[in-house]
C-alpha positions in Angstrom: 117.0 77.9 120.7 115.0 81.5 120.6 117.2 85.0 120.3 116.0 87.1 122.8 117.1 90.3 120.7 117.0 93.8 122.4 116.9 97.0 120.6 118.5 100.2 123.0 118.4 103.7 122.4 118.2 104.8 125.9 116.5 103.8 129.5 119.8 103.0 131.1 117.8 102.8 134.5 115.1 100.1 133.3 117.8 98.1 130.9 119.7 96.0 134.4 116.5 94.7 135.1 115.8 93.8 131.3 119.0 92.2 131.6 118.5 90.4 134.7 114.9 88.8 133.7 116.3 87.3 130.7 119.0 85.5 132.4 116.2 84.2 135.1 114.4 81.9 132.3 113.5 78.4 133.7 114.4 77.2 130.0 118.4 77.3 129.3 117.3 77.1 125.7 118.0 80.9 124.4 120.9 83.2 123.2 120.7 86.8 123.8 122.2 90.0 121.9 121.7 93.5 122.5 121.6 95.9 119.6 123.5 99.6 120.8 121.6 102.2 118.8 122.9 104.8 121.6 126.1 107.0 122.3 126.0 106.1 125.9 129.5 104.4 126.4 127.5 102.9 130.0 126.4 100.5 128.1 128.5 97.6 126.8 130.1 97.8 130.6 126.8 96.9 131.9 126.1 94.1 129.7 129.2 92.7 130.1 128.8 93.0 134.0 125.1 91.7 134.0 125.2 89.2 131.1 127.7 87.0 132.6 129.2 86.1 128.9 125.9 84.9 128.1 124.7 88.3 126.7 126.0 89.8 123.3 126.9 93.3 122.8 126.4 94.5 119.4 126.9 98.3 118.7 125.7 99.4 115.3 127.1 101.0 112.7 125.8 104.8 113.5 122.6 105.7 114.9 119.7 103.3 112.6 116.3 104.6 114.1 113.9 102.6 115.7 112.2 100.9 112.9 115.8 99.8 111.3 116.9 98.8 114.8 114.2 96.5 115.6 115.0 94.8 112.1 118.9 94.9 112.8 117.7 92.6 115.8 116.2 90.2 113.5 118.8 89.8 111.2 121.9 89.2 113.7 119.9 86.7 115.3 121.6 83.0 115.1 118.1 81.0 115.5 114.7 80.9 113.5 113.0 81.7 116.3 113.5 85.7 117.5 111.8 88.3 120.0 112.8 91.9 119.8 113.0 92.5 123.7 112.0 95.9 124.3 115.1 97.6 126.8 112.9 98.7 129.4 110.3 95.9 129.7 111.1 92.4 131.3 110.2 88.8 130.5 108.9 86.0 133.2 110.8 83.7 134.0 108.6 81.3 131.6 108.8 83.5 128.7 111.2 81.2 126.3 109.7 78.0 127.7 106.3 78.9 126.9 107.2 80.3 123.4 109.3 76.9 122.2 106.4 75.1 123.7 104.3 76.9 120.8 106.4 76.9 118.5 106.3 73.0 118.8 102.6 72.7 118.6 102.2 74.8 115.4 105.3 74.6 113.2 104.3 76.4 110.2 102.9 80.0 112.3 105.0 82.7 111.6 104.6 84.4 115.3 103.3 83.5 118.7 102.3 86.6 121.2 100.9 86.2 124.8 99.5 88.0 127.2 101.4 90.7 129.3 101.4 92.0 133.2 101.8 95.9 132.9 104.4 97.4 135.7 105.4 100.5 136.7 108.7 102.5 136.7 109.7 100.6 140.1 108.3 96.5 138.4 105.4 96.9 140.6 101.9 95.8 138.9 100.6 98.9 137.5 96.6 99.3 136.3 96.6 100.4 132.7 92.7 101.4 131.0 94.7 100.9 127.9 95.3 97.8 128.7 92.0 96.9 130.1 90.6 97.5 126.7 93.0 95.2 125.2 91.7 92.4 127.2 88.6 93.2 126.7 88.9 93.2 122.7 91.2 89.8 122.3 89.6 87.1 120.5 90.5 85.3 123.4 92.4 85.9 127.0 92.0 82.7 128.7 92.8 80.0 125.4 94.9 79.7 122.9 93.6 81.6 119.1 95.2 81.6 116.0 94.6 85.1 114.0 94.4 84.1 110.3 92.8 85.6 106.7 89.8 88.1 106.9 88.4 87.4 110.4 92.6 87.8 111.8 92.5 91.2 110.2 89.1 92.1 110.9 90.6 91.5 114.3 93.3 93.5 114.7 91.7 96.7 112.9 88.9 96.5 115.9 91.6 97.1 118.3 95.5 96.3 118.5 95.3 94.0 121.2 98.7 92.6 120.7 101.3 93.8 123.1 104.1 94.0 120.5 107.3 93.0 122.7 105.8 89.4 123.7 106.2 88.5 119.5 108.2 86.1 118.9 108.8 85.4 115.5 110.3 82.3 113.1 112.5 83.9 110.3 111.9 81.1 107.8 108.4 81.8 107.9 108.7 85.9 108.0 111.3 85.7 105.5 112.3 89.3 104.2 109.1 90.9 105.9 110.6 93.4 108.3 109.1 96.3 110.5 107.9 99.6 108.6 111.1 102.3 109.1 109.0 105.2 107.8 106.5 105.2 111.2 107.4 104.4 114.7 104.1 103.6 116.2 102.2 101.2 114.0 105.4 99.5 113.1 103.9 96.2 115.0 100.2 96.0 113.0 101.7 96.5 109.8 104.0 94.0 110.3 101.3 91.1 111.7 98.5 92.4 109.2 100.9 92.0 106.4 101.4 88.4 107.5 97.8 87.4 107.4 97.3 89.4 104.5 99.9 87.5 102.8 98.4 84.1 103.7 100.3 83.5 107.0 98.6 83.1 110.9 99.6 83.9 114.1 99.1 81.8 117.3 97.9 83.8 120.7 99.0 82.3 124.1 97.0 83.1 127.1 99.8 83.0 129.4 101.3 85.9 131.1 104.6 85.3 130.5 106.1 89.3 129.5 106.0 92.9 131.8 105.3 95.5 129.9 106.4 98.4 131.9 104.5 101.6 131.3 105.9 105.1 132.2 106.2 108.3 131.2 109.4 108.3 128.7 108.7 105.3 126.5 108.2 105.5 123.4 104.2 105.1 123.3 103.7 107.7 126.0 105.8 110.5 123.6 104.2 109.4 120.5 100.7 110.5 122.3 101.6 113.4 123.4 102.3 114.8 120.2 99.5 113.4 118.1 102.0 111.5 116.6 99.9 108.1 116.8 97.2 109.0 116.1 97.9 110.4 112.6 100.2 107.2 112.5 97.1 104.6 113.2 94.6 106.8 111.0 96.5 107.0 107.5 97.3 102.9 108.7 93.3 102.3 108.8 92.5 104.4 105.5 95.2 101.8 104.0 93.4 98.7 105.8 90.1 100.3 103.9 91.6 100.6 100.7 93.1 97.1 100.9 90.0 95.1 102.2 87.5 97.0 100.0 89.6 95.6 97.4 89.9 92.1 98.3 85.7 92.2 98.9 86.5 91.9 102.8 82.9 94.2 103.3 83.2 93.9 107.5 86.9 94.4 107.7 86.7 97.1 105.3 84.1 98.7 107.3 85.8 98.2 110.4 88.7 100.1 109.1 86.7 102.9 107.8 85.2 103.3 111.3 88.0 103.7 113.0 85.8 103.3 116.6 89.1 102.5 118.6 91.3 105.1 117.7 88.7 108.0 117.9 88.0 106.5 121.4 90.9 106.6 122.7 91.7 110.3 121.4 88.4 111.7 123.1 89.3 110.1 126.3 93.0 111.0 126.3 92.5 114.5 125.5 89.2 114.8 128.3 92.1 113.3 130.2 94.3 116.0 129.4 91.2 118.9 130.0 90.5 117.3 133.6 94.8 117.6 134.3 94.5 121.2 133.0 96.8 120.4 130.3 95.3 122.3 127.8 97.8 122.8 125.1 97.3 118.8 124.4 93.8 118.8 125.2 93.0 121.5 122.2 95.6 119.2 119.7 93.3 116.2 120.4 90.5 117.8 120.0 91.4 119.0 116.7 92.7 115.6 115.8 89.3 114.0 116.3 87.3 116.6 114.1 90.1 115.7 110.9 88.9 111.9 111.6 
């Protein structure tokens, strides 16, 4: 069995569909609890009206944060294999089939990840650049890859091309290692690069088995806007630095210290932001960039 585990805060107009896609898995084989970090009394009506009985409602004790959310999810989950199911995304339809399948062929990996279709507000395929770049970056789209010691690190500091809702993760392997609470938008990388620094790997899948559904309110899109993620990912590679230097990882380290991805994708979000006239961001990223 896999928990499909979902974390809520709000979205109430994306979280039906959430709902919906996870009861459409091909594979029977899953159990499914939704953790209620909101005050929205909408929703434990609609899980119980969508979920059928197969769905769990669990409403926490007081607002957690994200960070302590996404680890609540890990922790009431009944199975060793978990995915924190982000509320506004969806999964396809061969999402848990293709992860038990992984799971199977490499027993001791502490998380599997695959590859993700990006929709819209309405589900309808959506072109990200973002996302391009992620593609582009992988270690591999098209076959399977397992990230492990220096050269899985070395990876993931060239560019975070893990799309952090299709991890699904075995709890006897991850053991107490939870999600960062302190940060909101690195919380994925410092989780996986804590695993392969602590001697663990993680498997890649090229199949396109989540929907990662971008629009303007989620949590990535307001983390940009306000520079947020960008001080986030920056005090995250001067750590990476400090910590490969250290271990005598010389490329990793000086992958870190470049920090080539994140300074590109400042100068092209705040030229984005000059060309929309949006000014007020476009001087804050600007500034951001000379400080790295």
């Amino acid at each position: 069995m896999i928990t499909l585990a979902i974390p809520y805060y709000s979205g109430l107009e994306f979280l039906e569909r959430t709902l919906t896609s996870v009861l459409a898995q091909t594979s029977d084989d899953w159990s499914c609890v939704l953790c209620d970090d909101s005050s929205d009394e909408r929703v434990a009506p609609l899980v119980q009206r969508v979920g059928k009985g197969r769905i769990r409602y669990a409403k926490n004790p007081g607002n957690l944060g994200m960070g302590a959310n996404f680890n609540r999810c890990i922790e009431v989950a009944e199975t060793d294999l978990v995915t924190v199911v982000h509320a506004d995304d969806e999964l396809a339809p061969e999402y848990v089939s293709t992860m038990h399948a992984a799971a199977e062929r490499h027993p001791r990996a502490a998380a599997f990840y695959c590859n993700a279709t990006i929709i819209g507000p309405n589900s309808e395929p959506r072109f990200s650049l973002a996302d391009l770049v992620k593609r582009m970056i992988t270690p591999s789209a098209r076959t399977e890859v397992v990230l492990a010691g220096e050269p899985g690190v070395r990876a993931l500091m060239q560019g975070n091309f893990i799309v952090a809702p299709t991890l699904c993760f075995r709890r006897s392997v991850l053991g107490t290692r939870r999600f960062p609470t302190d940060v909101r938008f690195i919380m994925d990388v410092s989780l996986t690069t804590q695993l392969l620094l602590d001697g663990e790997h993680i498997v890649g899948l090229p199949a396109h088995a989540y929907r990662y559904r971008r629009h303007d309110e989620n949590a990535t899109e307001q983390l940009t806007r306000t520079q947020d993620r960008y001080r986030e990912e920056s005090a995250f590679y001067d750590r990476m630095y400090e910590i490969a230097t250290t271990r005598g990882w010389l490329e990793c380290a000086k992958t870190a210290r470049r920090k080539r991805i994140l300074k590109l994708n400042l100068a092209y979000r705040s030229l984005k932001s000059a060309v929309m006239l949006d000014l007020a961001t476009a001087r804050r990223g600007f500034a951001t960039l000379r400080k790295l």
